[in-house]
N, C-alpha and C positions, 0 to 999 in steps of 0.2 A: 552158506549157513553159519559158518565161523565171526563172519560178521555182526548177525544177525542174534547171533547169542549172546556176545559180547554186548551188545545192544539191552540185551534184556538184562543180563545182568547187572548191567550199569543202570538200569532203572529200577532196578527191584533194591538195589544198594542204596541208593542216593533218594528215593524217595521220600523219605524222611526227611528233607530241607525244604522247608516252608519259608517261602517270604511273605504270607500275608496276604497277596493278592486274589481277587476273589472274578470269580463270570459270570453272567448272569444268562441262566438256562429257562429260552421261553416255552419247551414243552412241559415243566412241570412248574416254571414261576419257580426258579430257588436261585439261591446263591453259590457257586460251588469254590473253594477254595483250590490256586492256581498251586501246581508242584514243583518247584523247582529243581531239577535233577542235574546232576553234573555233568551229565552225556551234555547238557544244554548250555554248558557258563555263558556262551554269549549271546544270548536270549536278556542276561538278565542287565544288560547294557542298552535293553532295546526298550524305549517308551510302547506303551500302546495305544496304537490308531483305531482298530475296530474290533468286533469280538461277532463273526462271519456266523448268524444261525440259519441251515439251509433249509426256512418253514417249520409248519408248525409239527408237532408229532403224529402220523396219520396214522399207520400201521403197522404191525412186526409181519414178518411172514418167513419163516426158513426157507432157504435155497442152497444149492451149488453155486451158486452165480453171486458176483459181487457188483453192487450199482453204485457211482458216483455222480462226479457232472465234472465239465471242463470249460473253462473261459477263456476269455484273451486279455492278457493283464493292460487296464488302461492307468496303471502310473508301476514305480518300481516299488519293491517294499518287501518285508520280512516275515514268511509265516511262521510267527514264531511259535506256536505248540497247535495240535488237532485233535479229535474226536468225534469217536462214531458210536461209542458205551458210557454213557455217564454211571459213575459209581457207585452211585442210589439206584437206577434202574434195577427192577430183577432181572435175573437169567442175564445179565451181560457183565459176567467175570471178565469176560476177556475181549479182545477187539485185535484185527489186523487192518490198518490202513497205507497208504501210498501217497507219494506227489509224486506226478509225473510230466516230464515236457515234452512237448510236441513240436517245437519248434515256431517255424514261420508260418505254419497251416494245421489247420484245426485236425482231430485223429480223422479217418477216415470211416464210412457209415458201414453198420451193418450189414451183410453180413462178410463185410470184408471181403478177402485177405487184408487183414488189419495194418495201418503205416508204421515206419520205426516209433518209437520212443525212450526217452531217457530216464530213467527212476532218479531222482533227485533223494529221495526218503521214502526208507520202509519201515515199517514196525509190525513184524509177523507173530502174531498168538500172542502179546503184551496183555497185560492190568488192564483194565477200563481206568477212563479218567482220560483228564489232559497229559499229553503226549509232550516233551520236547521236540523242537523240529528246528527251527534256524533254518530255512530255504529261502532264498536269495531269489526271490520272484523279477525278474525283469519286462519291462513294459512291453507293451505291442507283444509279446511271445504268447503261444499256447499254452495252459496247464490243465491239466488233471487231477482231482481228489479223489478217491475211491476208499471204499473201505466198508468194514460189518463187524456187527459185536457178534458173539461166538460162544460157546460153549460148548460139553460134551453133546449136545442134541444136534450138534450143527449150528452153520450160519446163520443169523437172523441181518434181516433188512429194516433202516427204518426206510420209509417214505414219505415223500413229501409232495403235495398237489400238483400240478401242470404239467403241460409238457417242456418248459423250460421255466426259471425262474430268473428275476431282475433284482440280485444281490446289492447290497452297498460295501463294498470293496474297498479299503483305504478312503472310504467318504466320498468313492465314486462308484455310481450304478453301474453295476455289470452285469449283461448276459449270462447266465451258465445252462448248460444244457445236458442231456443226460452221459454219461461215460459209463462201458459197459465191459465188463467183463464175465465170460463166459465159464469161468471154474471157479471155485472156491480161492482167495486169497489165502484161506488157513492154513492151504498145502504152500504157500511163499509164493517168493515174487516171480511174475511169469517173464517169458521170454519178449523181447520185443515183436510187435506186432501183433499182441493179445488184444491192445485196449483199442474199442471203435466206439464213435458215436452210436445213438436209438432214440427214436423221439420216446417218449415218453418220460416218466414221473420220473426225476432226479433222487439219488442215495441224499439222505441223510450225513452231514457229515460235518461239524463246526468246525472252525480254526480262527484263530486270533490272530491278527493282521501286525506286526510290529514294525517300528523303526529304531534304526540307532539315535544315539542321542544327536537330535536336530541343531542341522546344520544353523545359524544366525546370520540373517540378511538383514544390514541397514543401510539407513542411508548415511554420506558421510557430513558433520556438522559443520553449521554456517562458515566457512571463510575457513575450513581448514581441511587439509589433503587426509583426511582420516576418519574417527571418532572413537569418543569415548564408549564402551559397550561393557554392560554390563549382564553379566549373568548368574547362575548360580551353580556352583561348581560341582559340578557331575560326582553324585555319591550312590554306593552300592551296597546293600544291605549286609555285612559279616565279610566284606571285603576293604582292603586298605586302598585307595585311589590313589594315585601319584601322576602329577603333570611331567610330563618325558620330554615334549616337542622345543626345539632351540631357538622358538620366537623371542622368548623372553619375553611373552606380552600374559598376561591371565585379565581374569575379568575386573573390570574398573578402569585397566589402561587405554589410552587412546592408540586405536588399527589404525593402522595403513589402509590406503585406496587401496583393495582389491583384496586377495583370497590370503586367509592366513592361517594355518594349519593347528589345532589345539589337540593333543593327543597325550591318554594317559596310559596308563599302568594300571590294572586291576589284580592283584592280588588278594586270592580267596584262602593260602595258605596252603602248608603241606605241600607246596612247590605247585600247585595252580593256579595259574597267572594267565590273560590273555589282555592282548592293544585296542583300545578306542578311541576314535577320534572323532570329532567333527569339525567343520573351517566356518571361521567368521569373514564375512565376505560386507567389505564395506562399499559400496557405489558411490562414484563420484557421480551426483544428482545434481550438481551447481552448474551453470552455464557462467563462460568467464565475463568479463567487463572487461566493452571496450569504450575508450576514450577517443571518442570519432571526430577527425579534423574537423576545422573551420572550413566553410565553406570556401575554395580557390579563386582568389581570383586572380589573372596572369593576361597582359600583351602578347598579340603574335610573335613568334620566331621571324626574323627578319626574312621578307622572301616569301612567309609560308603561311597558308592557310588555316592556322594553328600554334601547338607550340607543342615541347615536351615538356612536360608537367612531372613533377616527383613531389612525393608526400611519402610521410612517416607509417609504417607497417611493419611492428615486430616480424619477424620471418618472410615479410613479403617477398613476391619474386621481382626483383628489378632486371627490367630489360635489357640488357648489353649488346646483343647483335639479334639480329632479324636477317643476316645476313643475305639483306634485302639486294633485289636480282641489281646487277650493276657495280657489285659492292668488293668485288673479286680484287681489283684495286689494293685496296685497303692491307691486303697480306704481303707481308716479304718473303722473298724465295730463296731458300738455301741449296744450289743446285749444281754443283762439280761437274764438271764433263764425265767423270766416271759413273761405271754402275751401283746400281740400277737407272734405268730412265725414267722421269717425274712426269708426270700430267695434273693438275688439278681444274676442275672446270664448274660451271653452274651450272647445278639437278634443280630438276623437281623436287620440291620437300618430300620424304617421305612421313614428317612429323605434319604440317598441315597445309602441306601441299600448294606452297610458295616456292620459296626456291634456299639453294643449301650447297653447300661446298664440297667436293668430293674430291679428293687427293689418290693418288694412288702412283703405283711403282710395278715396272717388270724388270724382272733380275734377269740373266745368264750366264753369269762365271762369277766364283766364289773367288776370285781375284779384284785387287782392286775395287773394294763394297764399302761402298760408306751409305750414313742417314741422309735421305733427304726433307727436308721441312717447309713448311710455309706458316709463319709465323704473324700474330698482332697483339698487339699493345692494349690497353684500356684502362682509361683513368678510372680506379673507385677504392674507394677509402674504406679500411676497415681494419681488423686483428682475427688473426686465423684462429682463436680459441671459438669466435661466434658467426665470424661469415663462410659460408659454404659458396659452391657453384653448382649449381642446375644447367644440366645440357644434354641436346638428345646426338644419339652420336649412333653409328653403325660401323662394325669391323668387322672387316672381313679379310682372310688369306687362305692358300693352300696348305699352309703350316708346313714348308719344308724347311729343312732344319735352320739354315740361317734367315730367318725369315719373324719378320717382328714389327706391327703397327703399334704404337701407342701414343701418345698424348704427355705433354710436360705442363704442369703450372708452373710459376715462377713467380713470387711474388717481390716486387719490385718498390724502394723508399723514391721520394719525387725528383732525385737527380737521376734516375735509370739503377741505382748500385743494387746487384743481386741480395737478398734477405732469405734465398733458398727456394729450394724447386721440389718437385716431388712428381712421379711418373706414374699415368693411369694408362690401364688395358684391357682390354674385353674379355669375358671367360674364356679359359681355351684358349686363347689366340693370342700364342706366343710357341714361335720352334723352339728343338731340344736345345741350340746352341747359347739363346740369350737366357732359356729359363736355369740350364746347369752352370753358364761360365758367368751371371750377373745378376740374378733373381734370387736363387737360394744361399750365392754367399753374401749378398745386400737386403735383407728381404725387406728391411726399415723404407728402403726407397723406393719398393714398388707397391702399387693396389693392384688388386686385380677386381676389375668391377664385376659388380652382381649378372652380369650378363654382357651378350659381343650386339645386343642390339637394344636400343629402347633409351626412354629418359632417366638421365643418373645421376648422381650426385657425386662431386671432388670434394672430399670431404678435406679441408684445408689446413685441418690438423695438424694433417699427418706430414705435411710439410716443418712444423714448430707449434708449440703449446701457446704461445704468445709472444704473436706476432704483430704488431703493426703497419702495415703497408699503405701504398696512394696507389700504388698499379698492382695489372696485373699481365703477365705476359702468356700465350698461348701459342702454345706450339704442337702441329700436327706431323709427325715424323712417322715416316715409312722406309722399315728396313726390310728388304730382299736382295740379297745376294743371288739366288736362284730362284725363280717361282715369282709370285707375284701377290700384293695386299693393296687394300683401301679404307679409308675412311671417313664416313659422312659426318660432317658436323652442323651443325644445325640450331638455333633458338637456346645460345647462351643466355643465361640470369645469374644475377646473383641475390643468395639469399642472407637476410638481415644488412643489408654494406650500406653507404653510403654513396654517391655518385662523385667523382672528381671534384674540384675547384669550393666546394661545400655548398653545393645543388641541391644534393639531397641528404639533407643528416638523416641518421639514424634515430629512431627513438622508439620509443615502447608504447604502443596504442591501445595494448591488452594485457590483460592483467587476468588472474585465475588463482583459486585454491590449490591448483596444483600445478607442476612444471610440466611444459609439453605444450602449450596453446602454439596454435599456431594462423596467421589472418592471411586470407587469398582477399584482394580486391577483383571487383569485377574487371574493372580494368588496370593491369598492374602500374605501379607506380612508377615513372621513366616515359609513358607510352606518348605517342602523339596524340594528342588530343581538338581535333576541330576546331573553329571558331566557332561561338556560340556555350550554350551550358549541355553539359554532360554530365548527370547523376551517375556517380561511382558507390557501388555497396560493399561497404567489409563485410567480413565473414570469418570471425573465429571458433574456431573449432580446438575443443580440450582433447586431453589425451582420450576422455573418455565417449568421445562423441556429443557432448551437449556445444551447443551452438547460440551465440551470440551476430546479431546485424544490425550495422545501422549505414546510414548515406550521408553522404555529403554532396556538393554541385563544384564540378569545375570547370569554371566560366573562361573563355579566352576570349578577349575583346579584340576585334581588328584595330589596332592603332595605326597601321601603316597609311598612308596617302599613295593612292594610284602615281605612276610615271607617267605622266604627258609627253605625247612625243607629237610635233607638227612635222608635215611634210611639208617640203618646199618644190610639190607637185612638177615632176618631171611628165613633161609632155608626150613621150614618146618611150620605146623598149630600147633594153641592151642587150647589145650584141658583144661577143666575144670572135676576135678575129684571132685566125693562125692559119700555121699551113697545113695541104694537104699533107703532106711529107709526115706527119705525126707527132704527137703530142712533145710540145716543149719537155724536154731531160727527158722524154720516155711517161711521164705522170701526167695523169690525172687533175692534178690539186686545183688547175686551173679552174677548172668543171668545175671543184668541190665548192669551191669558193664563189663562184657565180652563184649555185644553187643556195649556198649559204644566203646571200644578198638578196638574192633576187626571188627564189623560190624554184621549185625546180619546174621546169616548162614555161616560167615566165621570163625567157630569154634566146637570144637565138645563136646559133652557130656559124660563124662564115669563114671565107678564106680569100688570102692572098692574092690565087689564084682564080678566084673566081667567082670574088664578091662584085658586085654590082656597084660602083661608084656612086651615081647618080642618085640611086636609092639610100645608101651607107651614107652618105655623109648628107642630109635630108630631114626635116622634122619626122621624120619615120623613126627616129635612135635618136634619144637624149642623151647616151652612154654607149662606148664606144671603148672595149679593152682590147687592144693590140698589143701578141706576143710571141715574143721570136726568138727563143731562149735554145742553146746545144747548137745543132748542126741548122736549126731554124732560121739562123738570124741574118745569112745571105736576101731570103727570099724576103721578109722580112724587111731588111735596108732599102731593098729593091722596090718594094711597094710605097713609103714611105717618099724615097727620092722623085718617086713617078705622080706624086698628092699631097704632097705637103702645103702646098699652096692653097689648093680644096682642104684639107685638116683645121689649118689654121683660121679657114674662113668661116667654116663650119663651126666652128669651136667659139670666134669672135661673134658670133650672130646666136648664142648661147649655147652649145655643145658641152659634154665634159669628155675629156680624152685623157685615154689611161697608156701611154707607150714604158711597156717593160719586158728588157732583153739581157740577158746571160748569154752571151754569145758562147759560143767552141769553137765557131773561125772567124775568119776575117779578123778588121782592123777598126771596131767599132763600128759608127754610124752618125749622120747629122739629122738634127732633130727639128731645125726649123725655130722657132718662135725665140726671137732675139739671140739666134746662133746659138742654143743648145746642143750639147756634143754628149757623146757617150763615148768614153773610155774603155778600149779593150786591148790587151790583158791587164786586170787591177783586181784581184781578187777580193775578195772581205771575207772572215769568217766567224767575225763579233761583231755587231751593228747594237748601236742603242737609240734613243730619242733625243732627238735635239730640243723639244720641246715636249717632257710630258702630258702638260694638260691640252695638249692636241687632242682633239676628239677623236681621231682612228685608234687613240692611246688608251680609249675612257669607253667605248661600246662604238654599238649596242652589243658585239658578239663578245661576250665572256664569258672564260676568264682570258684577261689579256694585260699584259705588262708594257712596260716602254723600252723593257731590252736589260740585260743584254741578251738580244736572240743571238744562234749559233748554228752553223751549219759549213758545210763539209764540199762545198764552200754555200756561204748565204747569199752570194751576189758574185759575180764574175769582171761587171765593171760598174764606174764612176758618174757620177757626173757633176763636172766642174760647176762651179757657181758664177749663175751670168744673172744678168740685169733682171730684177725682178723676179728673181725666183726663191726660193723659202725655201730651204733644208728641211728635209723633215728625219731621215733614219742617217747616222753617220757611222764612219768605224771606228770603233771603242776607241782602239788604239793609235788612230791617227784620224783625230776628225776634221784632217782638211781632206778626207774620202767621204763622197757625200753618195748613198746609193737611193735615197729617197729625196726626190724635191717635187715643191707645188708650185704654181701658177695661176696668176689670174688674168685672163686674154679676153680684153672686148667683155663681153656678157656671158662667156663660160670660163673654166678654168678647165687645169691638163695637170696630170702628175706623170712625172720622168723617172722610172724605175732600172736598174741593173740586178734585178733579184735573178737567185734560180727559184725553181720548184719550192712551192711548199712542203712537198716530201722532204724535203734534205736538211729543214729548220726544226730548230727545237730553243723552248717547249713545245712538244702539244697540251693541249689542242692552238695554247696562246696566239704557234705561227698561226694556223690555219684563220682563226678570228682574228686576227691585226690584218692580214690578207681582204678578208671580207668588211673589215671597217674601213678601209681606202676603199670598197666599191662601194660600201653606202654612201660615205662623205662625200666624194666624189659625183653622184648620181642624182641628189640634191639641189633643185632649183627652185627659181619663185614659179608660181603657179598663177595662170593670166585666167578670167572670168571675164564672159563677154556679153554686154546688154542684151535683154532680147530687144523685141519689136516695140516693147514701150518704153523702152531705157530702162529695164530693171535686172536684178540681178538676187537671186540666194544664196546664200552660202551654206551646206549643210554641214556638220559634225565628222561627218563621211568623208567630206571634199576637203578638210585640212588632217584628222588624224593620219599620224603616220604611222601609229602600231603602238599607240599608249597602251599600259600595261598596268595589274593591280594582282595580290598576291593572292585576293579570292574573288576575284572580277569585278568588271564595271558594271557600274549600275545604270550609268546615265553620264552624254555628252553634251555640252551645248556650248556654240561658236557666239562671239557677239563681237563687235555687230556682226549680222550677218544678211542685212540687206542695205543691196546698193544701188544709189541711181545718175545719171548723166553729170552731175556735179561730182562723183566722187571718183572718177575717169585718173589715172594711173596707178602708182603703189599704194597699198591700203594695209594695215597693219589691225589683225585680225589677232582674238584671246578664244583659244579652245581648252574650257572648263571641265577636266574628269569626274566623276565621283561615284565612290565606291558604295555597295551597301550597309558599309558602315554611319557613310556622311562625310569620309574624309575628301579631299580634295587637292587637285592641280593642276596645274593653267602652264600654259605653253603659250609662243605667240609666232604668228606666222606672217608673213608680208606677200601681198596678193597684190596679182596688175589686175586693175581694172580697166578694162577696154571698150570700147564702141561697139556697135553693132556694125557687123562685116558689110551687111544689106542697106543699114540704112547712110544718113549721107555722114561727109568726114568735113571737119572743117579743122583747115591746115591756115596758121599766121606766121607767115616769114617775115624776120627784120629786114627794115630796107637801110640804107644811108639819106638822110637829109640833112639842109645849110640852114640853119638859119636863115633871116635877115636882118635888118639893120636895126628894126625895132626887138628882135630876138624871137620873132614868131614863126612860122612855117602854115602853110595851109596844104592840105592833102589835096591831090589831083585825080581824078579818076582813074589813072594807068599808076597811081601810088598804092591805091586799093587792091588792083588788080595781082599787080605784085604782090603786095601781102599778101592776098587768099590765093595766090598761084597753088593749085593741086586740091582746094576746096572741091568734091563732088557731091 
């Protein structure tokens, strides 16, 4: 009640402050002037939006009972004063009214037990007339009006038609419906749980709808991050205004993009003062401009069916690793014998589900713990004040105490010299021992990124303010002493940079009224791009969401010409002989390299022991590798000395023979064809080329060099240089050691080898392919075509290609000539034409026997001797003919 008096007081005092403003009352058509009382000062800071009349005047009628109506507020707003007694009416001296909230749910119906509610404002047994009120109506909630004018004779009711009525509320239609109270308001305000809905005719009850002084939404003007706004400065009738807020902006100067606070000072005097404000909020409404490249045009990448393309995109993402499956390679290892123990391997992306690098460490004794890393390089130009890194990364540990994955940038000038580093790591995930003895007494050196999973940003800053670099170095370091951590790295970029060697400048392609644009292309700039056109679309987007697109096409033209390759159509399969006893040095590589050549299953297996002669050395094998390398090479010589006469004959009648031995005992071996010998013991453990541009030196299998190969040992013995035969690999260091020589014998040729295993050579893969280009070179012959029944003969495409090649395929072969007939009977020098679906092209040439028909007849002319006579003439004799076509069938 203490309240509620002080209440009346303070309106029966301050009544007397009139500012003028007037309502307009539809029960009697009048004008009433509004009151302004000081219980209310901040009412008089409020515009007004509506002036709320609940129907029209129907009837009075005293009661106990007080009727209102209750709605659900559809925007937010200010009741700033009420009434239920206008003060012209008669008989309504006085009036008690209510606002009341109900929350999320409307009161509950008749006849209840009524739900909680909140009294917002009372005014018990008051003046008639306009009420101050200041209730801070919020949207979507429940409210209540209730109330009755009053006097000694009791309550009276106004009423008003319907069972509900469809108010205009802050200029939006509202529901209200009846609110009820079951006692007189006069005795004061009731308890909660009094007020319930009723259908019927709603209380009578006006109230004027305010706002504070409205907020100002513009847009911001052409080409600039702002605008000029003008207003008129908030003034209050017998009060002094004063702007307070530390913008320093007032009306007429040009806002800033976004929300800007204006707030004053209202002093009414006599030390009455209250704060208002409202914000100017400018939108940025502009969509940036972008200056969209020239249409690309670019040649394939040598090799490939495509190329990597880069082009200009303020903040674009440029592609740096895809750390595409294969690619494992590429990282250096930093890996102590000590602990912890290192694995890194190739995952499934977790990012989009290709593949991705995973590092990790188990620790066990906090003795002897150092970092392990694995580390890579990458050319791209730029200054750390404006390029960043993008990458999506995963960390993960148990966090005990000496326990710490992180990440190092490094950015590097283009002789490798350090320009500074800086170290990133995942929320969390870091033990007590690195974050107290190296985090918080360096804290300049570390980030801790916004999370230990997801894609993030190295923000390159923080390494130096400006900086210029050509690299960058990346390092994934896992420290566990005890326990164990990992981390996935995954679909590096970089953003704004430049790509190495000046690929890809930098440049600005967007432009905007305000800072913050930022352009994603469809396809990022770096990427591989097809042969053919591929439309790429920018995409800038302003800080504020407006959006700018446009395209451009980037074309890759195939400029490469296909590889023609001809065969020189070997007749027959190859075989690989050895012993039962086991593979030469214990390896494989022999295998591998066959398979390389030949394909795998298109070659066969035999042995020493228990090859078949008669068949082995036979138009059944055109290729024939014999090897007897380690403890092999007894059985080996043994077969060799038992056939050498068959080898050579074989060989002479056009074979190709591959004899190569690395002995472990005995005392060499004799090779047969013009006394070739093999030297044992003679080790080699640097061989080079005696002749680079030898073809086993140049493919087909690359990558391959002409030496120096290395191995441990690469050959075990020699072989001297005899009549007719060609050096081909020698030893660095004394090249009167020859471990590779060729031969040409009759119609085939032989190579003499002292090698061991391919296992024991390096480089790889180089040995393994130098290995398999002696068995293609070697295997290599002319290809015979034989008439049919009519003397004729085709040649198709088929029947010379020997595995030409084109970087996005053949489109079309064709041999020419490629028909032959009885006149064109031995070697014939044939052109096999590639050509790609570009148009490019290349021609190879191959030399073909042409032959007889086996069926039909053979006509054989041998030289005879004849004399002269006297006149200088000769006449042929019938048994001179005869001789001639001896062996004609």
């Amino acid at each position: 009640m203490k309240k509620i008096y002080l209440f009346v007081i303070f309106c029966l005092t301050f009544s007397v402050l009139s500012f003028g403003q007037k309502y307009y009352s539809a029960s009697d058509e009048k004008y009433y002037e509004l009151s302004k009382d000081a219980v209310g000062l901040k009412s008089a800071a409020l515009s007004v939006s509506d002036t709320v009349i609940a129907g029209d005047h129907v009837s009075d009628y005293s009661s106990d009972y007080t009727r209102g109506y209750y709605f659900q507020a559809q925007s937010s707003f200010v009741i700033r004063e009420l009434m239920c007694a206008e003060e012209a009416n008669p008989g309504a001296a006085r009036q008690s009214v209510e606002v009341i909230l109900f929350g999320a749910e409307p009161p509950v119906a008749y006849p209840g037990p009524g739900g909680e509610h909140t009294t917002l404002f009372s005014a018990i047994d008051v003046s008639s007339g306009w009420i101050e009120c200041g209730v801070d109506v919020v949207e979507g909630s429940y409210y209540g009006i209730i109330g009755a004018k009053h006097d000694q004779g009791g309550s009276t009711m106004y009423n008003s038609y319907g069972d509900s009525q469809d108010l205009m509320i802050d200029g939006i239609s509202t529901s209200c419906n009846r609110l009820i109270l079951q006692q007189s308001l006069a005795t004061g305000s009731p308890l909660s749980g009094s007020y319930m809905s009723d259908p019927g005719s709603i209380g009578r009850i006006h109230f004027i709808v305010g706002r504070y002084w409205e907020d100002i939404v513009v847009d911001n003007d052409p080409g600039i991050c702002g605008a000029v706004v003008n207003y008129t400065v908030p003034t209050v009738e017998g009060a002094i205004v004063t702007q307070i807020d530390a913008s320093g902006l007032t009306s007429g100067d040009e806002f800033p993009v976004g929300v800007t606070m204006q707030e004053f000072l209202i002093d009414y005097g006599e030390g009455v003062t209250e704060t208002r404000s409202f914000t100017v909020t400018v939108n940025d409404t502009e969509p940036p401009v972008l200056d969209c490249p020239e249409n690309i045009v670019v040649s394939n990448d040598s090799g490939e069916c495509g190329a990597v393309v880069t082009f200009n995109a303020l903040t674009d993402e440029v592609l740096l690793d895809e750390v595409l499956a294969g690619s494992l390679a590429g990282w250096g290892i930093t890996d102590e014998q000590y602990n912890p123990i290192l694995s890194f391997e190739e995952i499934v992306s977790p990012f989009d589900g290709t593949s991705a690098i995973q590092t990790s460490v188990v620790g066990n004794t906090i003795m002897m713990c150092e970092t392990k890393a694995v580390t890579k390089t990458y050319d791209i130009i730029g200054n750390s004040a404006t390029v960043d890194l993008k990458v999506y990364l995963e960390f993960a540990s148990n966090l005990t105490t000496y326990n710490f994955p992180y990440i190092v940038a490094e950015l590097l000038d283009e002789n490798d010299n350090s320009l500074g580093q800086h170290v990133y790591y995942g929320k969390d995930m870091v033990g007590s021992f690195f974050l107290n003895s190296h985090i918080l007494t360096n804290p300049d050196s570390y980030t801790e990124l916004p999370s230990a999973t997801g894609d993030m940003v190295l923000d390159l800053a923080r390494i130096g303010e400006d900086i210029d670099f050509n690299k960058i170095s990346i390092k994934l370091c896992n420290y566990a002493c005890e326990g164990e951590n990992s981390i996935v790295f995954d679909h590096l970029r970089a953003i704004n940079s430049g790509l190495g060697g000046g690929t890809g400048e930098s440049g600005s392609v967007a432009s905007d009224n305000c800072p913050g644009v930022q352009v994603e292309a469809s396809i990022p700039s770096g990427s591989f791009f097809q042969v053919g056109t591929t439309p790429v679309t920018l995409t800038a987007t302003d800080a504020a969401g407006n959006i700018t697109s446009c395209s451009f096409n980037v074309t890759v033209n195939d400029t490469e010409a296909p590889v023609a390759i001809c065969k020189e159509g070997a007749t027959g399969v190859a075989a690989y002989v050895s012993s039962t006893a086991g593979e030469p040095w214990g390896q494989p590589t022999g295998k591998e390299a066959m398979d390389l050549a030949f394909g795998s299953g298109n070659w066969e297996q035999l042995y020493f022991e228990t090859a078949d002669l008669a068949v082995l050395l036979s138009d059944a094998y055109s290729f024939i590798y014999i090897e007897g390398g380690d403890g092999n090479a007894n059985s080996m010589e043994a077969f060799i000395d038992a056939h050498i006469t068959e080898m050579e004959n074989w060989v002479a009648n056009g074979g190709n023979l591959f004899l190569n031995a690395a002995p472990n005992v005995g005392d060499g071996m004799s090779w047969g064809f013009w006394g070739v010998e093999l030297y044992y013991p003679d080790a080699s453990n640097s061989v080079e080329a005696t002749d680079p541009s030898h073809p086993i030196f140049n493919g087909p299998f690359t990558p391959v060099i002409a030496g120096p190969y290395t191995g441990g040992s690469y050959a075990h013995a020699t072989i001297p240089e005899a009549l007719n035969v060609t050096v081909l690999l020698q030893n660095t260091e004394d090249p009167t050691k020859h471990v590779l020589s060729y031969a040409e014998w009759g119609l085939g040729r032989v190579l003499f080898g002292g090698m061991t295993a391919t296992y024991f050579h390096s480089p790889q893969p180089e040995a393994l392919n130098l290995r398999a280009n002696m068995f293609d070179f070697l295997s290599k012959r002319v290809s015979e075509f034989e008439l049919d029944e009519n003397g004729e003969v085709v040649i198709t495409p088929e029947d010379i290609d020997g595995g030409s090649t084109d970087n996005c395929g053949i489109e079309n072969m064709e041999v020419n000539p490629s028909e032959f007939g009885i006149e064109d009977l031995g070697e014939q020098e044939v052109t096999l034409t590639v050509t790609d679906a570009a148009g490019n092209t290349s021609s190879c040439t191959a030399t073909v026997i042409i032959v007889a028909n086996s069926d039909g007849p053979v006509v054989v002319a041998n030289p005879i001797d004849v004399y002269l006579d006297e006149t200088g003439g000769y006449t042929l004799a019938p048994e001179d003919l005869e001789m001639m076509a001896d062996g004609t069938t």
